[in-house]
Wavefront OBJ file of the C-alpha trace (Angstrom):
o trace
v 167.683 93.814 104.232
v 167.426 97.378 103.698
v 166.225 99.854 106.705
v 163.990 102.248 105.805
v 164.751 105.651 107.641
v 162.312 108.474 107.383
v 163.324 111.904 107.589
v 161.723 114.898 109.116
v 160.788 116.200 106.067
v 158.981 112.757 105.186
v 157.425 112.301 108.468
v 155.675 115.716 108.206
v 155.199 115.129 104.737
v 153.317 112.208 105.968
v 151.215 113.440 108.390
v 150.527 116.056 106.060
v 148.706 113.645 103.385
v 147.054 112.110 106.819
v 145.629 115.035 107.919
v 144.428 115.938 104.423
v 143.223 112.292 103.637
v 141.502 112.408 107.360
v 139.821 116.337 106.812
v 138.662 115.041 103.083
v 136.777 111.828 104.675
v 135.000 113.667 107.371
v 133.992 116.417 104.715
v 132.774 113.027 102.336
v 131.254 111.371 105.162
v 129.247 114.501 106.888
v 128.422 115.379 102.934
v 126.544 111.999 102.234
v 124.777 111.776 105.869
v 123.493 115.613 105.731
v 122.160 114.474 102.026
v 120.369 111.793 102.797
v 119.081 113.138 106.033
v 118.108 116.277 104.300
v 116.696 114.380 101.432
v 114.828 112.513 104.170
v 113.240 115.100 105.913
v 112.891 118.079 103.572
v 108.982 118.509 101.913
v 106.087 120.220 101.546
v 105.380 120.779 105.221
v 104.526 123.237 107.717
v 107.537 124.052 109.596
v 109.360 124.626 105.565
v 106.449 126.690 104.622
v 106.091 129.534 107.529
v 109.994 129.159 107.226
v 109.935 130.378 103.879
v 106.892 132.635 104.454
v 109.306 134.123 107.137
v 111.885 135.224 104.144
v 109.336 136.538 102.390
v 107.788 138.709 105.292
v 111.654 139.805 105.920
v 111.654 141.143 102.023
v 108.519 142.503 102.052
v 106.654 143.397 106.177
v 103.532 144.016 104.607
v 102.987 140.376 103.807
v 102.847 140.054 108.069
v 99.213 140.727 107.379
v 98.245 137.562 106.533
v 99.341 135.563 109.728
v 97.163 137.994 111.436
v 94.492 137.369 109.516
v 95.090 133.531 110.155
v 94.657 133.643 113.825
v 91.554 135.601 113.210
v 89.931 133.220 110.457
v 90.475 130.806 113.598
v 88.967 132.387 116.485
v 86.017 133.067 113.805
v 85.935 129.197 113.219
v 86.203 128.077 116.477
v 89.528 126.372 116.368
v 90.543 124.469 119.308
v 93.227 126.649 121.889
v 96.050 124.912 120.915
v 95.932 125.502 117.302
v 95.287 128.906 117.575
v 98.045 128.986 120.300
v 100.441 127.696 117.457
v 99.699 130.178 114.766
v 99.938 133.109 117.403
v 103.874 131.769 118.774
v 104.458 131.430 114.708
v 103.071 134.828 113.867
v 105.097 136.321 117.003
v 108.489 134.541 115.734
v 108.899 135.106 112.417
v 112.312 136.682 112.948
v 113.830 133.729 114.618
v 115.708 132.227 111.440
v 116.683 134.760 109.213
v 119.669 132.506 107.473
v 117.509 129.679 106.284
v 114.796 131.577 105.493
v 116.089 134.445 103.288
v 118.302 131.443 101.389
v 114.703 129.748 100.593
v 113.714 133.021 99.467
v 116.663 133.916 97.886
v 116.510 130.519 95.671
v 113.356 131.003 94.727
v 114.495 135.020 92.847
v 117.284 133.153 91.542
v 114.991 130.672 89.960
v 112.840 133.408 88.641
v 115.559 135.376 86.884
v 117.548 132.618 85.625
v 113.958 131.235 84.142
v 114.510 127.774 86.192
v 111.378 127.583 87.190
v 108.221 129.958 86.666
v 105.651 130.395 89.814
v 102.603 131.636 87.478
v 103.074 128.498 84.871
v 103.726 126.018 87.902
v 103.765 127.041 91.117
v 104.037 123.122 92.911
v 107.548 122.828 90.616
v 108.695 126.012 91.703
v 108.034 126.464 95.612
v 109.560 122.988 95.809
v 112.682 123.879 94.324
v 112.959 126.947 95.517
v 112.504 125.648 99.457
v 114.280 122.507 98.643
v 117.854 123.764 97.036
v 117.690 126.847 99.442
v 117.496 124.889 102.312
v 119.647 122.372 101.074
v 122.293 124.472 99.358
v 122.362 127.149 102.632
v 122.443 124.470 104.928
v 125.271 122.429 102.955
v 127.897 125.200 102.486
v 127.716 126.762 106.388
v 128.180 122.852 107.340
v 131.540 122.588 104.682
v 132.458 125.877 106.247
v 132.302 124.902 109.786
v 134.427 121.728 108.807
v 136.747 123.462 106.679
v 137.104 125.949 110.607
v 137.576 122.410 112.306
v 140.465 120.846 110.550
v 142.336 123.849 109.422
v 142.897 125.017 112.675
v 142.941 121.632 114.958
v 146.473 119.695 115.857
v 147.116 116.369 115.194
v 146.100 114.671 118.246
v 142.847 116.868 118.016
v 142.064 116.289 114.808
v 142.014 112.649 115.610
v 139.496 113.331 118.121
v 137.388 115.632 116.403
v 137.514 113.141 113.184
v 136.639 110.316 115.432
v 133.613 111.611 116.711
v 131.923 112.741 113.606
v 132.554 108.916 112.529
v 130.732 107.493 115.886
v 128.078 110.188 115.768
v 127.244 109.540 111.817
v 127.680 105.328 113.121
v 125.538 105.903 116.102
v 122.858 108.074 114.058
v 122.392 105.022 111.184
v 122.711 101.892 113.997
v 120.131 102.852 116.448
v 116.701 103.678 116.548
v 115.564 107.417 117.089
v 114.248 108.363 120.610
v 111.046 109.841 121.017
v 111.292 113.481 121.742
v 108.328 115.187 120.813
v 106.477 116.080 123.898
v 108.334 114.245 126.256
v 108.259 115.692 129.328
v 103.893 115.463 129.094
v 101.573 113.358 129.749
v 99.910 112.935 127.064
v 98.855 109.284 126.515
v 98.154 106.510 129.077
v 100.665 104.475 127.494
v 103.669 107.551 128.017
v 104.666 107.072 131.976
v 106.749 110.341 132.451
v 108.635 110.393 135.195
v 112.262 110.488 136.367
v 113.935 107.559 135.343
v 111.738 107.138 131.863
v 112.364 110.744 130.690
v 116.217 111.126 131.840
v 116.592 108.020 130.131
v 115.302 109.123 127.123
v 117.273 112.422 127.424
v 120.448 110.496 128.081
v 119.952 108.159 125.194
v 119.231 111.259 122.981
v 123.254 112.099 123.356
v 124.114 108.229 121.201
v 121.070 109.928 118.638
v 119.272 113.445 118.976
v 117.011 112.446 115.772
v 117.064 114.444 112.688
v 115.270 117.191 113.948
v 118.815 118.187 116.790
v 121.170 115.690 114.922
v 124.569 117.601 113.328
v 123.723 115.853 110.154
v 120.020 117.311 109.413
v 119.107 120.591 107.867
v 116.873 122.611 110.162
v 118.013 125.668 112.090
v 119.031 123.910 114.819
v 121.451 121.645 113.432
v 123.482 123.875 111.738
v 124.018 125.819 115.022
v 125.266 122.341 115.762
v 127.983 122.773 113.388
v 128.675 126.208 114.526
v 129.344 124.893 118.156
v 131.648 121.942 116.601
v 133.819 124.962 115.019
v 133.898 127.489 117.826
v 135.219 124.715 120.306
v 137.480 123.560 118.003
v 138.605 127.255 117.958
v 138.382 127.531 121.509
v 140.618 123.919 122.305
v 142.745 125.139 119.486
v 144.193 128.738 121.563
v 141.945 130.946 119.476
v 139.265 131.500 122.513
v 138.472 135.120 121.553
v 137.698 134.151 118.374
v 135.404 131.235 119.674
v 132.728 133.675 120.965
v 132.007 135.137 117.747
v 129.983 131.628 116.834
v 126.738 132.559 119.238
v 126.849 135.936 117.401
v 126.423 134.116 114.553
v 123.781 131.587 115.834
v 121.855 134.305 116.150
v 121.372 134.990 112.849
v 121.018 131.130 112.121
v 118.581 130.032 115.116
v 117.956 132.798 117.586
v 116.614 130.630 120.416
v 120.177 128.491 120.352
v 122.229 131.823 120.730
v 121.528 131.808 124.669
v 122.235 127.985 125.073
v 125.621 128.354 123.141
v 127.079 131.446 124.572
v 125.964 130.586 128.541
v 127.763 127.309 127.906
v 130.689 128.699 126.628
v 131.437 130.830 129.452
v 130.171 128.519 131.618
v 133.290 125.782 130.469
v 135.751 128.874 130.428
v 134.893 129.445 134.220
v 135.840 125.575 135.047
v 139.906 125.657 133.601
v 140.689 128.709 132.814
v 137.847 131.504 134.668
v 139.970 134.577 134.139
v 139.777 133.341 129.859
v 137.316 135.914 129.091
v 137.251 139.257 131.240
v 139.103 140.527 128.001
v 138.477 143.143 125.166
v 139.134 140.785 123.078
v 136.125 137.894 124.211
v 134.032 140.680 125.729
v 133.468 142.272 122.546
v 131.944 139.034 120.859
v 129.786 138.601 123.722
v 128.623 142.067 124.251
v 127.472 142.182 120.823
v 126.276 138.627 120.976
v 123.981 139.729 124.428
v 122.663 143.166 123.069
v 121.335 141.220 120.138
v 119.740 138.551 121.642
v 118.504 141.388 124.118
v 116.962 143.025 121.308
v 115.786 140.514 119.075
v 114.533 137.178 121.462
v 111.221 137.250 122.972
v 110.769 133.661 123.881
v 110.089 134.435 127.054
v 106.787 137.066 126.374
v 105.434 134.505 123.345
v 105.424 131.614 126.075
v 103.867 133.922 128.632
v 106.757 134.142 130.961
v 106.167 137.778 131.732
v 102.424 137.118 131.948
v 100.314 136.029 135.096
v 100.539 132.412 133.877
v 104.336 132.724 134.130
v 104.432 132.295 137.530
v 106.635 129.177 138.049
v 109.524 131.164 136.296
v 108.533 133.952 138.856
v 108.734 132.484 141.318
v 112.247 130.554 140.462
v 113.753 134.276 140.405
v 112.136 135.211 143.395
v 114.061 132.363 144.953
v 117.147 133.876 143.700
v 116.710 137.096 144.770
v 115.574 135.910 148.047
v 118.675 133.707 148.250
v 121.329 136.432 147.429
v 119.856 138.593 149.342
v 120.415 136.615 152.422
v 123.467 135.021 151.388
v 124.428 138.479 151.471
v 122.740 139.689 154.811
v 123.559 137.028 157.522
v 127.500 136.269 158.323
v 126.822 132.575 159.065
v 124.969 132.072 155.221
v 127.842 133.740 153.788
v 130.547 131.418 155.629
v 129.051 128.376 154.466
v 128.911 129.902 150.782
v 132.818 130.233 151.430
v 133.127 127.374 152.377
v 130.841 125.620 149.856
v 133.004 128.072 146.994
v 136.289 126.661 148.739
v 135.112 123.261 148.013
v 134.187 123.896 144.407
v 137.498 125.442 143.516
v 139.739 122.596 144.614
v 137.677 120.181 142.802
v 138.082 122.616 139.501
v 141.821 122.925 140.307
v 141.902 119.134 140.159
v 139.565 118.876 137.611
v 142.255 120.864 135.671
v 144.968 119.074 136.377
v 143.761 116.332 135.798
v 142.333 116.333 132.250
v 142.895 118.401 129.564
v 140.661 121.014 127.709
v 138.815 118.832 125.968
v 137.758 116.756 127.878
v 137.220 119.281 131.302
v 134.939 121.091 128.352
v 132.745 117.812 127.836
v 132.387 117.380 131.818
v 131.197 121.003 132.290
v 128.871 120.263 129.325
v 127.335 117.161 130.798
v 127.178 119.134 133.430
v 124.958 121.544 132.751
v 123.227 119.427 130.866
v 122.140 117.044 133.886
v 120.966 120.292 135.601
v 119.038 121.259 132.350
v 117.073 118.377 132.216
v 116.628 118.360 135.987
v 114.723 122.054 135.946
v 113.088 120.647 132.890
v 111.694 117.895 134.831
v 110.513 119.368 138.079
v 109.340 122.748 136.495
v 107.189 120.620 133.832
v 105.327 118.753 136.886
v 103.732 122.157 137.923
v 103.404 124.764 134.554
v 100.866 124.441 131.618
v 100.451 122.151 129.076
v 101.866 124.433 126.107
v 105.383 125.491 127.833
v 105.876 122.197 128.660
v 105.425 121.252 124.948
v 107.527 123.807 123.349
v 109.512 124.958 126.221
v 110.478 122.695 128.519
v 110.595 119.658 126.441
v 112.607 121.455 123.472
v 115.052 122.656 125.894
v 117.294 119.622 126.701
v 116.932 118.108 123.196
v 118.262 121.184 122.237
v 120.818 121.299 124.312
v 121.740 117.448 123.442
v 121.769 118.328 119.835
v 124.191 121.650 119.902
v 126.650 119.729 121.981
v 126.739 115.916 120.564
v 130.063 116.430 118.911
v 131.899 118.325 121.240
v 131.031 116.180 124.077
v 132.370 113.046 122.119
v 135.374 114.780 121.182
v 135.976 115.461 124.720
v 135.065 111.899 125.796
v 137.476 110.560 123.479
v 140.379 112.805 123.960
v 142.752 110.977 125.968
v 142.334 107.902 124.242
v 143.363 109.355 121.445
v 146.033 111.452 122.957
v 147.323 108.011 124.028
v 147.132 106.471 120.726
v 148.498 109.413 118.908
v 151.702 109.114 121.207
v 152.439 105.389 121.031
v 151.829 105.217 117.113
v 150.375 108.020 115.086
v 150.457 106.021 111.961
v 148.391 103.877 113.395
v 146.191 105.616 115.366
v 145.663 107.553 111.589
v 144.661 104.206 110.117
v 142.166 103.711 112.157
v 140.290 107.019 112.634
v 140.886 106.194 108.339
v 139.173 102.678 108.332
v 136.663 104.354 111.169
v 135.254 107.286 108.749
v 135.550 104.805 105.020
v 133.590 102.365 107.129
v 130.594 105.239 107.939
v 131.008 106.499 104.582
v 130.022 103.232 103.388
v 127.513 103.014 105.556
v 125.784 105.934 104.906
v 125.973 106.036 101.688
v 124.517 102.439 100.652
v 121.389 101.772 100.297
v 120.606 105.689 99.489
v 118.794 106.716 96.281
v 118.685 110.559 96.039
v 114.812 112.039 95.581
v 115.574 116.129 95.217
v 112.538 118.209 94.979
v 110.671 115.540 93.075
v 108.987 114.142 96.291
v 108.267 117.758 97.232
v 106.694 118.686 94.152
v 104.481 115.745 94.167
v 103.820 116.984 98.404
v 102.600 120.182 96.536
v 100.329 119.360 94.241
v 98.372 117.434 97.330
v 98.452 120.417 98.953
v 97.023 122.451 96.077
v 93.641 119.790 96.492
v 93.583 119.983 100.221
v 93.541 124.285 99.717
v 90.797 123.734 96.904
v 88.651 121.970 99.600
v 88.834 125.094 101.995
v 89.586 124.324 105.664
v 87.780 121.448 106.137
v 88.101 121.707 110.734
v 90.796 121.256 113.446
v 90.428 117.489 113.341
v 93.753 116.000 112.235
v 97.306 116.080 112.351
v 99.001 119.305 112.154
v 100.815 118.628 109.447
v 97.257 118.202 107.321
v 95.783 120.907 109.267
v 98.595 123.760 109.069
v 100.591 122.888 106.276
v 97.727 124.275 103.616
v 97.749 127.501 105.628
v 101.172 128.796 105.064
v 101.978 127.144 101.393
v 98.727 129.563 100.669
v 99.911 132.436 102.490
v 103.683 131.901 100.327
v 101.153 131.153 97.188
v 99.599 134.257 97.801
v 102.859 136.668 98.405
v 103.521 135.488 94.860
v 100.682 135.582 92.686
v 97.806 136.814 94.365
v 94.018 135.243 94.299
v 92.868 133.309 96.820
v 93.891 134.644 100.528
v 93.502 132.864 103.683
v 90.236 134.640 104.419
v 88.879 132.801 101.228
v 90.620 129.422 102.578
v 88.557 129.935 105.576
v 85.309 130.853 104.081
v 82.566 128.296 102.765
v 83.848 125.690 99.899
v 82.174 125.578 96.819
l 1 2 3 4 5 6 7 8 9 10 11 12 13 14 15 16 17 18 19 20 21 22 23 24 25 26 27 28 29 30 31 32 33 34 35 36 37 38 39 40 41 42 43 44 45 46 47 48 49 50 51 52 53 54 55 56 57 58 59 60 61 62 63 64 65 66 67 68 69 70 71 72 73 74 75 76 77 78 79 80 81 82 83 84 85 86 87 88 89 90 91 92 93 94 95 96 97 98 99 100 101 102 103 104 105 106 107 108 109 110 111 112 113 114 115 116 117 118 119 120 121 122 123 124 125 126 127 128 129 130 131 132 133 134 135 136 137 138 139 140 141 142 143 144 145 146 147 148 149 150 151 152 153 154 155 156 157 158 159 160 161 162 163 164 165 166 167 168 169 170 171 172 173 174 175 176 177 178 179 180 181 182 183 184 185 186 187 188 189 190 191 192 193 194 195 196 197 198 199 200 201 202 203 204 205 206 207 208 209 210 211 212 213 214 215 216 217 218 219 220 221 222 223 224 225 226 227 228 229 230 231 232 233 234 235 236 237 238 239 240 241 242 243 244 245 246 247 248 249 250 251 252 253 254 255 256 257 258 259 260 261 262 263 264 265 266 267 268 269 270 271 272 273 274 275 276 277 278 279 280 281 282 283 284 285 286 287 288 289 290 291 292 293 294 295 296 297 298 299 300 301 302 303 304 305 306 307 308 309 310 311 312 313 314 315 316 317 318 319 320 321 322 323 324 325 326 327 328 329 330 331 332 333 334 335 336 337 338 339 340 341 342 343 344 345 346 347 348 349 350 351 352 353 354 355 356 357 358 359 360 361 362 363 364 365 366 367 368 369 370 371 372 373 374 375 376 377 378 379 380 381 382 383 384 385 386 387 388 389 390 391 392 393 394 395 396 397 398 399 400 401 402 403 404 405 406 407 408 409 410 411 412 413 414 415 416 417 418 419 420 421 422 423 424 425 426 427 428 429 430 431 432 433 434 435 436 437 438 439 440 441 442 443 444 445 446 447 448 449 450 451 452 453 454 455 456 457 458 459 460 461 462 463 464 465 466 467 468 469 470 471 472 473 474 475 476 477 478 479 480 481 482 483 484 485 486 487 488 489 490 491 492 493 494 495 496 497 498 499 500 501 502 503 504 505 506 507
């Protein structure tokens, strides 16, 4: 019998179709799942609608006007506090998502000129394809991008890893059943028991499924800054740290709320293996510019009323700090314990280090933080007001959950894989193979594709509720709000009726 001897040449040649074959299933399978979650969850809602009335207010400031006059058509009606509390933290925020919503608005001008579509002859057909392919388009080529970051740069034994968990996550995402993550730090029901075990339960459980409104595989804001962190620690793991911290800068421009979140993170893991990483030209340029902006274009904190008298749990947080430092600093006893305590920490990073590699110290730092995320979440909810407990507090580890999913699993997974990649390659290649065909199958059975079809028909509901004027605050939001920014997008395009009309007496 004839032995079969491979050369060099034909092992690398091999493990060059593997890595291609791998990289063009992840790109398949993270194609089909953002589709069909996209397809899912895109419509004639809300959240699309002030998104896209965003783009237009970005093109043309003037158009600002008419979220001001919504929150005054509402105190004149006598809307309930929250709902006017909503339209004033929309009207505030407008600049938060610049990305997605100049690419609705950009679809839309691309429509017109190309003769597509035609807002004056039908504007339910047009304002659902323009929100629908710029969303989806915008959203589908900074994923591909991200991906195309992620296995161009990874190694072998890292693109196993990285491949791996994009196969679990997309597995995970179609096996189980979404948590509930709305609110979930309040008590808002009877039936909701919020307290320590219940909520870091659901928090923790969030990491196997953050929903489609954190998951990599959706197209809000937010999950494309997923992708973003994906590439810049696949950068980062990959020697290219400097060029790593150029992704919150970036984030910035996608979601500006996730900028923070990413770039504290980042350093944060860089201070665990390797803390003298980043005092460098090099990584403090990236974050310099990455700070200034956020400095000069978040204001979270004033919208939520932070800076305000009813901020004063966050007040009094960094008056505990201060007070701290200050006698940290002060008394010689303090300071010798925070020696001692410092002592401690290092030789349990120096082991950390030694112990596992980058990856995985990365995920562990992550988990980290996250655990003391939720934690402040928790106890600062039991004692602040209703609304920064909704969008605050409650946001804030899903968030964090959702930006981190993928580089957590990779981490997870690393030595397992750096394991199987050293006893057999091949077949460690085979399997992260079978592992990604298998979720590709998955995900794409059962799926029939809808487009803008579903959104158009959405629209031309809409169109009935706004001929009906505002008919009170009793609802959901979605029936409530949703008329009030499609009008205000109507309106930027072809005039008549304003929201002051919407607002007035029906006929």
């Amino acid at each position: 019998m004839t032995q079969l001897v491979l050369t060099e040449g034909q092992t690398s040649a091999r493990l060059t179709i593997g890595r291609m074959l791998i990289a063009l299933l992840c790109i398949s399978l993270w194609t089909v799942m953002y589709l069909r979650v996209a397809d899912k969850v895109i419509g004639i809602d809300k959240d699309y609608m002030y998104l896209y009335l965003c783009g237009i207010e970005m093109i043309d400031p003037s158009q600002q006007d008419q979220q001001t006059q919504l929150t005054e058509q509402l105190v004149a009606a006598g809307a309930n506090d929250h709902l006017l509390y909503r339209a004033r933290m929309r009207e505030s925020y407008c600049n938060n998502y610049p990305f997605t919503s100049l690419s609705m608005y950009l679809s839309g001008s691309i429509q017109i000129r190309l003769g597509i579509t035609d807002p004056a002859k039908d504007f339910p057909e047009f304002v659902a394809n323009a929100m629908w392919w710029g969303l989806m388009l915008s959203g589908g080529v900074l994923g591909l991008l991200c991906l195309l970051i992620v296995f161009s740069v990874a190694g072998d034994t890292l693109l196993l890893a990285m491949a791996g968990a994009l196969a679990v996550a997309a597995l995970l995402y179609l096996a189980l059943p979404p948590p509930s993550l709305s609110w979930f730090l309040l008590q808002s029901t009877p039936a909701r028991i919020v307290n320590l075990p219940n909520t870091l339960g659901i928090s923790a459980y969030s990491w196997l499924n953050p929903t489609a409104v954190f998951s990599p595989f959706s197209a809000f804001p937010r999950c494309l800054c997923a992708m973003l962190a994906f590439a810049a620690f696949a950068l980062r793991w990959s020697g290219r740290n400097a060029l790593a911290y150029w992704a919150p800068f970036l984030v910035s421009f996608v979601h500006q709320s996730e900028a923070p979140i990413l770039l504290a993170t980042m350093i944060c893991c860089d201070a665990v293996p390797q803390p003298a990483a980043w005092p460098r030209i090099k990584v403090l340029l990236p974050i310099g510019l990455t700070v200034v902006t956020i400095a000069l274009r978040e204001h979270m904190h004033s919208i939520l009323g932070f800076s305000g008298p009813s901020g004063l749990p966050a007040v009094v947080l960094s008056l505990v700090v201060v007070v701290s430092v200050t006698l940290v600093v002060a008394v010689p006893r303090l300071r010798s314990v925070l020696i001692s305590v410092w002592k401690a920490g290092e030789q349990w990073r120096l082991g950390l280090v030694r112990r596992f590699p980058l990856p995985t110290c990365d995920a562990l730092v992550i988990l980290a933080i996250w655990l003391a995320v939720f934690l402040v979440s928790y106890i600062v909810s039991r004692h602040d007001n209703m609304y920064r407990i909704i969008y605050f507090w409650s946001e804030l580890p899903s968030r964090y959950v959702g930006l981190f999913q993928l580089p957590v699993f990779v981490g997870l997974a690393y030595p397992a894989f750096t394991a199987l990649a050293g006893s057999n390659p091949v077949r460690s290649g085979t399997a992260i193979i079978s592992c990604l065909a298998l979720a590709f199958a998955i995900g794409a059975s059962g799926w029939t594709f809808n487009g803008p079809a579903v959104a158009t028909k959405w629209a031309n509901t809409v169109e009935q509720w706004i001929a009906k004027n505002y008919a009170g605050d009793q609802g959901g939001y979605s029936r409530i709000e949703t008329p009030w920014y499609y009008l205000m997008v109507r309106h930027a395009y072809l005039g008549g009726k304003t929201i002051s009309d919407y607002f007035g007496k029906g006929s």
